[in-house]
C-alpha positions in Angstrom: 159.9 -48.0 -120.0 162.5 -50.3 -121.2 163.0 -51.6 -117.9 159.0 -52.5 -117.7 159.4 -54.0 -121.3 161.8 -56.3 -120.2 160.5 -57.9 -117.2 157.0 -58.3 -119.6 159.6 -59.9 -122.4 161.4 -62.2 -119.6 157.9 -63.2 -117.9 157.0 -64.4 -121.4 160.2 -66.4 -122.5 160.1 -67.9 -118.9 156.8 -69.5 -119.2 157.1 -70.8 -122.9 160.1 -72.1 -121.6 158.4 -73.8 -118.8 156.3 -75.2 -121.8 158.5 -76.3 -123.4 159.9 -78.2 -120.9 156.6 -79.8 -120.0 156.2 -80.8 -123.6 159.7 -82.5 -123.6 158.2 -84.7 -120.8 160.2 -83.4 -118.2 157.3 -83.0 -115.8 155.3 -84.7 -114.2 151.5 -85.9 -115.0 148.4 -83.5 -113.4 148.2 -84.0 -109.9 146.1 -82.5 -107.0 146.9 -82.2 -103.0 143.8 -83.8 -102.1 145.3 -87.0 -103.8 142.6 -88.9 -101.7 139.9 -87.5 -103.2 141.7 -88.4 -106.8 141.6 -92.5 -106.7 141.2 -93.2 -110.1 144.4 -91.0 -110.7 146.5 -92.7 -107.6 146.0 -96.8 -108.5 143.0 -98.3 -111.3 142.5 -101.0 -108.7 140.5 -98.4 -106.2 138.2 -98.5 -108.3 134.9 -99.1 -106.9 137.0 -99.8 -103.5 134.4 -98.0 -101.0 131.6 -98.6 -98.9 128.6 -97.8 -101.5 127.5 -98.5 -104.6 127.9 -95.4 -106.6 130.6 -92.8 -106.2 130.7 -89.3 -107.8 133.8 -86.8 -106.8 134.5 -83.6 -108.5 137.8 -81.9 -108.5 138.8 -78.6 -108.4 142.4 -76.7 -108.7 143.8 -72.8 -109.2 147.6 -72.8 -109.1 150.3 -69.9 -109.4 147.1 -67.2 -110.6 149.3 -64.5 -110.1 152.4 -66.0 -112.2 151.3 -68.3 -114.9 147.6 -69.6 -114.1 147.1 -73.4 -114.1 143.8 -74.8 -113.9 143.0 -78.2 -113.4 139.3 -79.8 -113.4 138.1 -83.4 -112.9 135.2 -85.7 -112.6 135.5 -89.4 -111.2 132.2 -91.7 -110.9 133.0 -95.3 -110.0 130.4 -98.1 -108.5 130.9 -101.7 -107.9 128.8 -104.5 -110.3 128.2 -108.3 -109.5 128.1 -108.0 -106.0 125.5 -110.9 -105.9 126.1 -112.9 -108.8 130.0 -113.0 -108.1 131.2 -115.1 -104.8 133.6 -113.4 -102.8 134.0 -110.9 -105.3 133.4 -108.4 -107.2 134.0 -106.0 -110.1 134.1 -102.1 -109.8 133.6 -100.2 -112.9 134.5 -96.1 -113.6 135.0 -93.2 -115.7 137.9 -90.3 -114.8 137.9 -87.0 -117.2 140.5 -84.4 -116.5 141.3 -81.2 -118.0 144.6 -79.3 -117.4 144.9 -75.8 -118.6 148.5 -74.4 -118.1 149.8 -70.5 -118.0 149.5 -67.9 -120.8 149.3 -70.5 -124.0 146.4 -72.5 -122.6 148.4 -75.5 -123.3 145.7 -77.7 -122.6 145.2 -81.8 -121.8 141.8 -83.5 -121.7 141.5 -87.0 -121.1 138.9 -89.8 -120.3 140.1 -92.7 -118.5 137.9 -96.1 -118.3 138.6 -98.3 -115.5 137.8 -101.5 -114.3 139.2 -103.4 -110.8 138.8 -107.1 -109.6 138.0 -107.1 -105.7 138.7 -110.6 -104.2 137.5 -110.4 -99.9 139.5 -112.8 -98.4 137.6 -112.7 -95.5 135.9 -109.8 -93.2 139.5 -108.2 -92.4 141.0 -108.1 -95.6 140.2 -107.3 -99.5 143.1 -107.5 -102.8 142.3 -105.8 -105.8 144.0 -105.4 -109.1 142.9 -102.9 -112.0 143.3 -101.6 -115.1 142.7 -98.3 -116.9 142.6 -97.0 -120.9 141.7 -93.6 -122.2 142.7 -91.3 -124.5 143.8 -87.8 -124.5 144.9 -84.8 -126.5 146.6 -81.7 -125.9 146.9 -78.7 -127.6 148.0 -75.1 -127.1 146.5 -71.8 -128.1 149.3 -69.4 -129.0 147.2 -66.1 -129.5 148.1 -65.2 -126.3 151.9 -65.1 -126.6 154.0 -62.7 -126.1 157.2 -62.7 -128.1 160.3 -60.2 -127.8 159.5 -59.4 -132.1 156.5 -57.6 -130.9 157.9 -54.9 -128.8 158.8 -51.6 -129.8 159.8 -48.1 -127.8 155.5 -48.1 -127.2 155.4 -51.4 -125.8 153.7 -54.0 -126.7 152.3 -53.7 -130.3 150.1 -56.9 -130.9 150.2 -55.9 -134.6 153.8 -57.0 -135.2 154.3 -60.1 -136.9 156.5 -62.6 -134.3 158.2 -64.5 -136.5 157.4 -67.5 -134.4 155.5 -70.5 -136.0 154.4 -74.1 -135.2 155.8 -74.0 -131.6 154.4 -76.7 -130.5 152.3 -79.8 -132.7 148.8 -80.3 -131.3 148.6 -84.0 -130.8 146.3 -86.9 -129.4 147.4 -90.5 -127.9 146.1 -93.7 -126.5 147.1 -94.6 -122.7 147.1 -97.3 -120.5 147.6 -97.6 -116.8 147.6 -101.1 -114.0 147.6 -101.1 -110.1 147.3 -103.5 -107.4 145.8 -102.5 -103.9 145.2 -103.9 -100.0 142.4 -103.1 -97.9 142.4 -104.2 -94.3 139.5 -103.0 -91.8 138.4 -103.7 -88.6 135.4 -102.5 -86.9 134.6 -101.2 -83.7 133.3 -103.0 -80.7 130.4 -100.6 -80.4 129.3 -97.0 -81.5 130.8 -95.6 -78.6 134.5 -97.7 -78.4 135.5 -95.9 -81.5 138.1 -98.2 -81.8 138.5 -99.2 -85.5 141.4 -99.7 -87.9 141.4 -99.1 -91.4 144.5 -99.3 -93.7 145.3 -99.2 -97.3 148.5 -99.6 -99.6 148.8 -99.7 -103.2 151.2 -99.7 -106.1 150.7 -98.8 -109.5 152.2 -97.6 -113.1 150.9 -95.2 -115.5 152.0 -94.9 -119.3 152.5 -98.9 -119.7 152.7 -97.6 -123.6 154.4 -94.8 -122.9 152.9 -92.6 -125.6 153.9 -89.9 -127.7 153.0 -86.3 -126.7 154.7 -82.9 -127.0 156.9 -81.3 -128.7 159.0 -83.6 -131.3 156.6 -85.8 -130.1 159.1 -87.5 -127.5 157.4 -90.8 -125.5 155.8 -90.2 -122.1 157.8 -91.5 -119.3 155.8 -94.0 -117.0 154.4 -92.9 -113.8 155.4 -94.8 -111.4 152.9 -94.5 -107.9 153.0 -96.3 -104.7 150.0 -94.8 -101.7 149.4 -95.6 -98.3 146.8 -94.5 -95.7 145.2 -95.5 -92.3 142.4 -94.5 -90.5 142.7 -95.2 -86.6 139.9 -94.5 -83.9 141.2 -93.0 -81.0 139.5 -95.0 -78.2 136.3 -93.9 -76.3 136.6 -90.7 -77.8 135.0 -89.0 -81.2 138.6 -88.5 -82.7 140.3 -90.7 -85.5 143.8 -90.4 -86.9 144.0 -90.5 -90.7 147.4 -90.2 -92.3 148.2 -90.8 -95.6 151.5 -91.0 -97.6 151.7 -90.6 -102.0 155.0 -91.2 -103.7 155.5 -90.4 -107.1 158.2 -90.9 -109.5 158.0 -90.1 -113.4 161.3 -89.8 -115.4 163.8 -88.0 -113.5 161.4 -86.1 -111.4 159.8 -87.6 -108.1 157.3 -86.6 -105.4 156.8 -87.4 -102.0 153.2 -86.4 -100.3 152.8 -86.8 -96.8 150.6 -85.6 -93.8 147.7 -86.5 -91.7 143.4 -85.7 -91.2 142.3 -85.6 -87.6 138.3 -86.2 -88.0 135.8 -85.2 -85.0 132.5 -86.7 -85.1 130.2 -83.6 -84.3 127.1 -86.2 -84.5 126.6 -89.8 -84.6 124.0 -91.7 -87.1 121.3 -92.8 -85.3 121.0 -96.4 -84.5 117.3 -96.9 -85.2 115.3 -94.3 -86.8 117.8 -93.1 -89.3 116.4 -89.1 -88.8 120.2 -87.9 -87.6 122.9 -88.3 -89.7 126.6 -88.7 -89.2 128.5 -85.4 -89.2 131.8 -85.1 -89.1 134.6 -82.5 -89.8 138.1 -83.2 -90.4 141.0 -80.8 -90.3 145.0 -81.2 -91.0 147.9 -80.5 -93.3 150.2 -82.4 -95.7 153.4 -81.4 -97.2 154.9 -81.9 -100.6 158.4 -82.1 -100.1 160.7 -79.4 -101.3 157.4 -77.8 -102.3 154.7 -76.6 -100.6 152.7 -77.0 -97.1 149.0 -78.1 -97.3 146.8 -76.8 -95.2 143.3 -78.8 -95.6 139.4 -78.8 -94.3 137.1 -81.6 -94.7 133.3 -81.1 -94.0 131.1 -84.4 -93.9 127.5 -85.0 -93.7 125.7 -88.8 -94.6 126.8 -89.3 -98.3 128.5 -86.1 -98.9 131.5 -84.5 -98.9 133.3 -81.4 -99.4 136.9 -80.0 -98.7 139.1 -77.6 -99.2 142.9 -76.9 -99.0 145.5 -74.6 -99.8 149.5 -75.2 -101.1 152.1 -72.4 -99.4 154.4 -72.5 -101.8 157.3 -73.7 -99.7 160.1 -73.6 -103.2 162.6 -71.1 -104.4 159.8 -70.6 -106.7 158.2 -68.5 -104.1 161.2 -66.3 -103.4 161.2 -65.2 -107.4 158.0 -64.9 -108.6 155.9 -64.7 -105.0 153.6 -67.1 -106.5 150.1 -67.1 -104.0 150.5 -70.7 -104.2 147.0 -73.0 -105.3 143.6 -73.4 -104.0 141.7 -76.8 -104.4 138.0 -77.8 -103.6 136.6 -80.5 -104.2 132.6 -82.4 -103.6 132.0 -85.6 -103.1 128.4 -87.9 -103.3 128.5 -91.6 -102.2 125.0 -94.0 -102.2 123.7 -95.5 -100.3 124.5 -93.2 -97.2 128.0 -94.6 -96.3 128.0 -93.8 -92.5 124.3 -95.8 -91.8 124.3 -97.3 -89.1 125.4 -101.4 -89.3 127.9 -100.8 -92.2 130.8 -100.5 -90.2 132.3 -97.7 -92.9 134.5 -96.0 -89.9 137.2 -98.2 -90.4 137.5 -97.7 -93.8 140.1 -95.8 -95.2 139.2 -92.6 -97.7 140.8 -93.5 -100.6 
């Protein structure tokens, strides 16, 4: 019995500790695998960067369920404004909420993030863009959940036993601010059937510019630094294209580095003239998070939607402790008009 009590007691102690790390600002911000899918949360400046006029993507994430859940939710809606009025140019407006819900004290984060980008074309080839982002969060944890080593007796656990513990951690709210600057380049195909088209897109950007207070003692918020690339290559005369894509992340003292690949199949092409068929597509590959985990992901794409899937193997030491299954992450995505119609020459164009 005392043997069971004390794995409970250390399984407890190691994830307040793990919270009280995060707190300190030792980790790093939310993030998802799918960070394509995220663009809002990569660089401000991709922002309305997409072949449409409205954008809707909602995320999905289920990490470490059998250790310490962590659950992470977001919504991004972005469209681009002016188009006609602006020469050459134009603006692209969106909203990003998150929520990030972490282990056994539901130490929680909401935010809602405003952005807005500039998108100069320099000509059919290439596009710049700069952006800038402001929200505001606040994070809080719920410690009725917590186990601490005052409440255990010979019986167990015995919920009615005062812990002694008190004001762990301050509940606290803060203003943030974020800036990114972004390239597009595309180049269409010939023809429907050449499927030779080149897309590519690079970006840098930095979040925290005010580096707020959060956490425990309140400490400052390191900035976020991000840099992204990503192509998107037809394979000639054939219904494959090539779409790798590389995240680097560095916050504090801790870095990331996100790299792998999408190999897309076109099952069915959009029809040239009546518009009845529309362009199917599925896309399958992996990425890996160095020192971290493997990323096995799915794609599945019809006209102007979306949805994917993918799953982290947990690739650290972390996995040789605790056996942690790892994280699932799903996520839908809506564009309009119907980016794959015929004429608009989206193939090319990368999938941030």
């Amino acid at each position: 019995m005392k043997t069971t009590i004390d794995m409970k007691i250390h399984k407890k102690v190691l994830t307040l500790c793990c919270i009280l790390l995060f707190c300190k600002g030792y980790a790093q911000d939310i993030h998802f695998s799918q960070f394509y899918q995220v663009p809002q949360l990569v660089n401000p400046s991709l922002t309305g960067v997409f072949n449409g006029d409205f954008r809707g993507i909602i995320n999905y994430r289920d990490q470490w369920n059998n250790l310490a859940p962590y659950k992470s939710y977001s919504l991004g809606l972005d469209g681009r404004i002016f188009k006609k009025k602006l020469n050459d140019k134009f603006l692209g407006v969106g909203l990003f909420v998150y929520q990030d819900t972490d282990g056994d004290s539901k130490l929680s984060t909401t935010q809602v993030n405003l952005s807005i980008s500039s998108v100069i074309i320099i000509n059919k080839s290439h596009n710049i863009a700069a952006g800038i982002q402001g929200g505001f969060a606040h994070r809080k944890l719920d410690e009725t959940d917590l186990r601490w080593g005052a409440q255990y007796n010979a019986s167990g656990y015995a919920p009615h036993i005062a812990s002694g513990e008190s004001g762990v951690y301050q509940n606290n709210s803060f203003g943030d601010v974020a800036f990114g600057i972004s390239w597009n380049y595309g180049k269409k195909s010939m023809n429907m059937s050449s499927n030779n088209h080149l897309g590519a897109n690079a970006g840098i950007a930095m979040y925290h510019l005010n580096t707020p207070k959060q956490g425990l003692n309140l400490e400052k918020l390191h900035r976020e630094f991000v840099g992204h690339a990503e192509l998107n290559i037809g394979i000639k005369n054939t219904s494959f294209s090539l779409i790798p894509s590389f995240l680097y992340l560095q916050q504090g003292p801790l870095s990331e580095v996100n790299a792998g690949a999408m190999l897309r199949y076109t099952i069915k092409e959009e029809s040239k003239y009546t518009g009845l068929l529309k362009e199917t597509a599925v896309l399958l590959g992996a990425y890996y998070r160095i020192g971290d985990a493997f990323i096995p992901c799915f794609m599945f794409e019809i006209a102007s939607y979306a949805l994917g899937i993918s799953y982290d193997i947990t690739t650290s030491g972390l996995n040789d402790t605790s056996k942690a299954t790892g994280s699932i992450e799903i996520f839908f995505r809506y564009i309009t008009p119907n980016p794959f119609k015929y004429g608009k020459g989206t193939k090319y164009t990368p999938m941030l």
